[in-house]
C-alpha positions in Angstrom: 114.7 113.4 171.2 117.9 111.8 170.1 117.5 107.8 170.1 120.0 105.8 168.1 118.8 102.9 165.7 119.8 100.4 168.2 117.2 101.9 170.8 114.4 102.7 167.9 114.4 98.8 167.3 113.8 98.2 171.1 111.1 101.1 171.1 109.6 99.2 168.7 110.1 95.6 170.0 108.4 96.4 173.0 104.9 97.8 171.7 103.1 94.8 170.1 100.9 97.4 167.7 104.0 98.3 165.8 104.6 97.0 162.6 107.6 98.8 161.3 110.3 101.3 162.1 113.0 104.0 160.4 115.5 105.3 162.2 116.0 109.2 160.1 118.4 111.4 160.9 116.8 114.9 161.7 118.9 118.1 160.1 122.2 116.5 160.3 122.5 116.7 164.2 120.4 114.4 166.0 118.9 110.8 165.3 115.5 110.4 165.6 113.0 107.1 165.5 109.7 107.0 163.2 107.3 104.2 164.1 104.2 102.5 162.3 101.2 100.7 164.0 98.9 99.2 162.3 98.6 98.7 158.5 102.3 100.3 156.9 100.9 103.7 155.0 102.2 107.1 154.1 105.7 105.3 152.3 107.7 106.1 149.6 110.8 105.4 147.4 113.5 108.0 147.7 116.9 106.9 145.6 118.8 109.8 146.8 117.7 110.1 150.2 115.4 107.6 151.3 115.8 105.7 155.0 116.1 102.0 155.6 112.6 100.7 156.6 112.4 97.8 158.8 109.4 95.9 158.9 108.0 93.4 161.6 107.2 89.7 160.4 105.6 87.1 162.7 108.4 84.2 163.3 106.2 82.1 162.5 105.7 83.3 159.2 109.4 84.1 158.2 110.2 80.9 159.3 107.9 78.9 156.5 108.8 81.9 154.2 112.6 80.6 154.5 111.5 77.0 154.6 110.0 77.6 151.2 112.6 79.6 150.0 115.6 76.9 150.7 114.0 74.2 149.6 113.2 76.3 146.0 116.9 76.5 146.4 117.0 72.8 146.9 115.2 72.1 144.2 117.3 74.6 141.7 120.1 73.0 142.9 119.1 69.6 142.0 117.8 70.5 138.6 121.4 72.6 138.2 123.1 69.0 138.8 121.1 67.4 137.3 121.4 69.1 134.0 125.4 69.6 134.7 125.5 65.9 135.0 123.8 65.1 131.5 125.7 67.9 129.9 128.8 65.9 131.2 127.9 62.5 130.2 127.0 63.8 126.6 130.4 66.0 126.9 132.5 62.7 127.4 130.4 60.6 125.3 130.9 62.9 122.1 134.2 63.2 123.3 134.8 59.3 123.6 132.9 59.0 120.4 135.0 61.5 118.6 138.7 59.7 119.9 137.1 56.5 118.4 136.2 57.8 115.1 139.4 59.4 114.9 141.5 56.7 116.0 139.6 54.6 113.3 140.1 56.7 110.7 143.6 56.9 111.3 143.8 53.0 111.2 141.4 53.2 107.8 144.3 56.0 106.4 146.8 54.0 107.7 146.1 50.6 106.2 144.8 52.7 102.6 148.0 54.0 103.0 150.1 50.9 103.2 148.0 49.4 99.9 148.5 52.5 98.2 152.4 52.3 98.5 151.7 48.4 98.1 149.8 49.0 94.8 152.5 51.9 93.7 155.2 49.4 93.8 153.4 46.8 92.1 152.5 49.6 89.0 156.3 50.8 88.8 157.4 47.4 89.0 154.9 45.2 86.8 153.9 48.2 84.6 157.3 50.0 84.3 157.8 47.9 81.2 154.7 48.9 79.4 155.8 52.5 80.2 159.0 52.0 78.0 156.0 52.6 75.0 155.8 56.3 73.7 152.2 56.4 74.4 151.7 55.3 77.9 153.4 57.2 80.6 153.1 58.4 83.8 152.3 62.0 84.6 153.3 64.3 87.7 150.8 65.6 89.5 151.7 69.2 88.5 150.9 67.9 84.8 147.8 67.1 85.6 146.2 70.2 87.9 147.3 72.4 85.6 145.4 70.0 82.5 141.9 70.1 84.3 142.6 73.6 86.1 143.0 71.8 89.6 140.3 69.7 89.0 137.6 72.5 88.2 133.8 71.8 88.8 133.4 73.3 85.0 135.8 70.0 83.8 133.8 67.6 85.6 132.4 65.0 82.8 130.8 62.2 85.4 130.9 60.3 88.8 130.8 56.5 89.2 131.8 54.2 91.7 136.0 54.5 91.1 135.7 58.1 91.4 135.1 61.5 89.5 136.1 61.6 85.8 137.8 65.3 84.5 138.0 66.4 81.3 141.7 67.9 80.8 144.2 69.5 78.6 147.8 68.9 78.4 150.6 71.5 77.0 151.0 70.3 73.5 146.8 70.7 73.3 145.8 67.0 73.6 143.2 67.1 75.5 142.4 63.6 78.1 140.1 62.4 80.1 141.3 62.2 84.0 139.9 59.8 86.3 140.3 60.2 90.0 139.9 57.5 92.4 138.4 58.7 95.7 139.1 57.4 99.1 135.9 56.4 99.8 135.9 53.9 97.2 136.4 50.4 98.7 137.9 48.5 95.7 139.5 52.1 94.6 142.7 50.7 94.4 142.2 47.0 93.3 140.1 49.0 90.4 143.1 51.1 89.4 145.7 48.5 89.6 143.6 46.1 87.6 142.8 48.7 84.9 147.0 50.0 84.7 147.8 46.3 84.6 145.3 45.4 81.8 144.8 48.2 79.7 148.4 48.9 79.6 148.5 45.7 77.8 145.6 46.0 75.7 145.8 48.1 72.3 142.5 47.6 70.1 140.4 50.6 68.5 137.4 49.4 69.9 139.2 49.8 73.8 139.3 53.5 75.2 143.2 53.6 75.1 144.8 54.6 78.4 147.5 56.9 77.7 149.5 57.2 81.6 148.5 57.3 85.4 149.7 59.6 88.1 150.3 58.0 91.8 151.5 61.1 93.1 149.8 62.3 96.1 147.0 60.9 97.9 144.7 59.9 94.9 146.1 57.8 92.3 144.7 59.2 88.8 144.2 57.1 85.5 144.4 59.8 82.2 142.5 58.4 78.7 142.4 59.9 75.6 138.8 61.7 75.6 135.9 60.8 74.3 133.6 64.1 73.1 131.2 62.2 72.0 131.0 60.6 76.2 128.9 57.5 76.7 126.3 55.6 74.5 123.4 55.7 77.0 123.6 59.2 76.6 122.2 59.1 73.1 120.5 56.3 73.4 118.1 57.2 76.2 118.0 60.9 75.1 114.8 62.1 73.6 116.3 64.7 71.6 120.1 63.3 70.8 119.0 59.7 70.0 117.6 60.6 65.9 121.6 61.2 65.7 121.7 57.3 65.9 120.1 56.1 62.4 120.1 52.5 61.8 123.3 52.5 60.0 125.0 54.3 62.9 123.5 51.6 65.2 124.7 49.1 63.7 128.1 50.0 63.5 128.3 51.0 66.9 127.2 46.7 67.2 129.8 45.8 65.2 132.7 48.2 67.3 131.3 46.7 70.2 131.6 42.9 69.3 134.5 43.4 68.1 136.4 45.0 71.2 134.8 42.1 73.2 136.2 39.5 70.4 139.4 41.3 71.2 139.2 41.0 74.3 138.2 37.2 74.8 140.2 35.7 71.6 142.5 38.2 70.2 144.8 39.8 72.4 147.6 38.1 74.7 145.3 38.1 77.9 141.6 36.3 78.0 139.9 39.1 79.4 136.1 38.9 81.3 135.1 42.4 81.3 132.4 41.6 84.3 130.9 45.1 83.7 130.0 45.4 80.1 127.0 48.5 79.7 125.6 51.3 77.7 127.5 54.0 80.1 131.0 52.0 79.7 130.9 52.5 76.0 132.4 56.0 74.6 132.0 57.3 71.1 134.7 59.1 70.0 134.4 62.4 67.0 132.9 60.1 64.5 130.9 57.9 66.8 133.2 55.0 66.8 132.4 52.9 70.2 135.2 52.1 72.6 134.7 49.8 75.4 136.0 51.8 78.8 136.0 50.8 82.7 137.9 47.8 83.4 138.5 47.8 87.0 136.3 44.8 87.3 137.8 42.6 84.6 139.5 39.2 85.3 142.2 37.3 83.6 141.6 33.7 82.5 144.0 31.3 81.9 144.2 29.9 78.4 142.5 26.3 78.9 140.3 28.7 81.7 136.5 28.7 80.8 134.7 30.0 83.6 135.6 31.1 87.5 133.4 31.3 90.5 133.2 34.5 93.0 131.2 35.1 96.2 131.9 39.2 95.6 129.7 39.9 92.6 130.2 43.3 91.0 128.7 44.7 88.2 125.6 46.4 87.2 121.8 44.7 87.5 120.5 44.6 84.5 123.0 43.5 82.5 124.4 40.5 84.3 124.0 37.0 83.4 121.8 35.1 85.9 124.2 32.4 86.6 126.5 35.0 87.7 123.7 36.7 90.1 122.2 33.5 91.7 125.7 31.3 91.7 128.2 34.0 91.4 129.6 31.9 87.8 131.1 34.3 85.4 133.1 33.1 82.0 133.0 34.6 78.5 129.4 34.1 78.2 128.6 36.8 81.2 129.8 39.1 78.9 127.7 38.0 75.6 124.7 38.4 77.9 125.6 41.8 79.0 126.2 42.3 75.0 123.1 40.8 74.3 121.3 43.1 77.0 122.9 45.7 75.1 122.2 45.0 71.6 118.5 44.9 73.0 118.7 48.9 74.6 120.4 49.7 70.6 117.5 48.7 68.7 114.5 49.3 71.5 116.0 52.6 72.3 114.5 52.0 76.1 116.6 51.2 78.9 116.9 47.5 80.4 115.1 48.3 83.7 111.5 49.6 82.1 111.4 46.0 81.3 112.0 44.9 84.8 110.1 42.1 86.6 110.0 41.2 90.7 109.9 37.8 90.0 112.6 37.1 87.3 115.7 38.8 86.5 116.1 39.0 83.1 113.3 40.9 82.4 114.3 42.7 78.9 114.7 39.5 77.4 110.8 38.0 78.5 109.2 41.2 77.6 111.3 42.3 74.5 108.4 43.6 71.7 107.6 41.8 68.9 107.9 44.1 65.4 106.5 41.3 62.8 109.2 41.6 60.9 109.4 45.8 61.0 112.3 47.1 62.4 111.0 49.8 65.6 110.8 53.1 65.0 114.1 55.5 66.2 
């Protein structure tokens, strides 16, 4: 019997008992209707050439299946928005968060800008007559990345507070020591105008001599003559270098030492206050002669000048004089202490802070040893 789909649904509408229906199409020339009553049995999956099935539900039924089902829907839907909506706010906030850090670090590049061509002019102009001496001068930039192979990790001697220091060599074969200020050094420029300004004026054999600078580019660059032997502290506090240091070699580092200050202090045109006098800022050269080094914290005095008073104190703990920690009073003396602190590390061998105390300052000098009249052993 031929019965369309539209009539199998009907056929099946109408008896209660059945449960599901196919309409199948019987050798290509008629349409036939196949019914199930009861429980749904004898059914299988055919890719190729399988029939719809179409399977009666209780209203009822389908109706809380598809309340379920939307409000599952509802409920993805919210946690979808919800999710979009903190993925946005953290979108804009990193967004507004990135404008502002940029923005601010174009006003920070901006205003280290402006001091560096401030400080440039004030070098060329104030310093351009200590250049007219053959031995200070300042270098291109191309002068110096080819000296320390553009600034090689291999030619990297130290880091401190001004910058990284490179070891270099010119064309002739002299080879310098090149230090970089970085950006992220606050007092990076006042440092390197206050060291151009002084040490260009200052000629002593007991003062690292600075031999040029280089304010080409973005990081102005100060170029010493090198020191192989590098810094006291690192013979001092070495176990296996310091027997290099016999008492006689000590002792004429102490003398080098006091006598650069002297210079300093007394001797040359300017009263200098180093502010920053310690075993690491003192170089040896070949034959272990000491040269005071670092004066980007060093003040001028006045000639009837005896002391100053700062609210900024710099330096380095340990070597500062108390007056200058608690009331921020600095004069020729701060810098005797320091020497004094470092007299103490030459002939103890031991470093200032494994003398320290929490409840006083100048530890080193409470605690220093008593050798009844025997000199300590090296």
């Amino acid at each position: 019997m031929n019965m369309s789909p539209r009539d199998c649904e009907r056929n099946c509408g109408r008896n209660c008992s059945c449960s599901a229906y196919a309409s199948i199409d019987i050798a290509g020339k008629e349409t036939g209707c196949l019914t199930w009553y009861g429980k749904l049995m004898d059914t299988a999956h055919d890719r190729e050439e399988g029939n719809d099935i179409y399977v009666r539900v209780d209203a009822v039924e389908l109706a809380e299946i598809a309340e379920k089902w939307n409000g599952f829907l509802k409920r993805k839907d919210m946690l979808a928005i919800l999710v979009i909506s903190v993925v946005s706010a953290w979108f804009v906030i990193i967004l507004f968060t990135y404008l502002w850090l940029k923005k601010k670090k174009k006003r920070v590049r901006n205003k280290w800008n402006k001091r560096w061509l401030d400080t440039i002019g004030t070098v060329e102009n104030q310093v351009e007559g200590s250049m007219s001496h053959p031995e200070i001068a300042f270098f291109n930039l191309s002068t110096i990345l080819a000296a320390t192979n553009s600034f090689s990790p291999a030619n990297k001697l130290g880091q401190g507070g001004f910058g990284v220091v490179y070891k270099g060599k010119l064309s002739n074969g002299k080879e310098v020591a090149v230090k970089r200020l970085s950006k992220d050094s606050g007092q990076g420029i006042d440092e390197f105008k206050n060291e151009v300004l002084l040490i260009a004026k200052l000629q002593h054999q007991n003062l690292v001599k600075l031999l040029g600078c280089c304010i080409q580019g973005e990081e102005p660059m100060l170029v010493y003559e090198y020191m192989p032997n590098k810094s006291l502290d690192s013979f001092l506090f070495n176990e296996t270098r310091r027997s290099i240091l016999d008492w006689r070699k000590r002792f004429d580092i102490i003398v080098g030492i006091a006598r650069g200050i002297l210079y300093i202090h007394q001797d040359s045109r300017l009263k200098i206050i180093h502010r920053d006098l310690k075993t690491s800022n003192i170089l040896l050269d070949e034959e272990m002669n000491p040269k005071i080094s670092d004066f980007g914290l060093a003040r001028i005095f006045k000639g009837d000048q005896t002391h100053e008073k700062t609210n900024r104190i710099v330096g380095t703990f340990g070597y500062m004089s108390p007056e200058y920690v608690v009331f921020g009073k600095f004069s020729t003396k701060s810098d005797v202490f320091s020497f004094g602190i470092i007299l103490l590390e030459i002939i103890t061998g031991k470093r200032n802070n494994s003398f320290y105390q929490e409840d006083f300052y100048p530890s080193m000098i409470g605690k220093f040893p008593d050798f009844s009249g025997k000199p300590p052993e090296i």
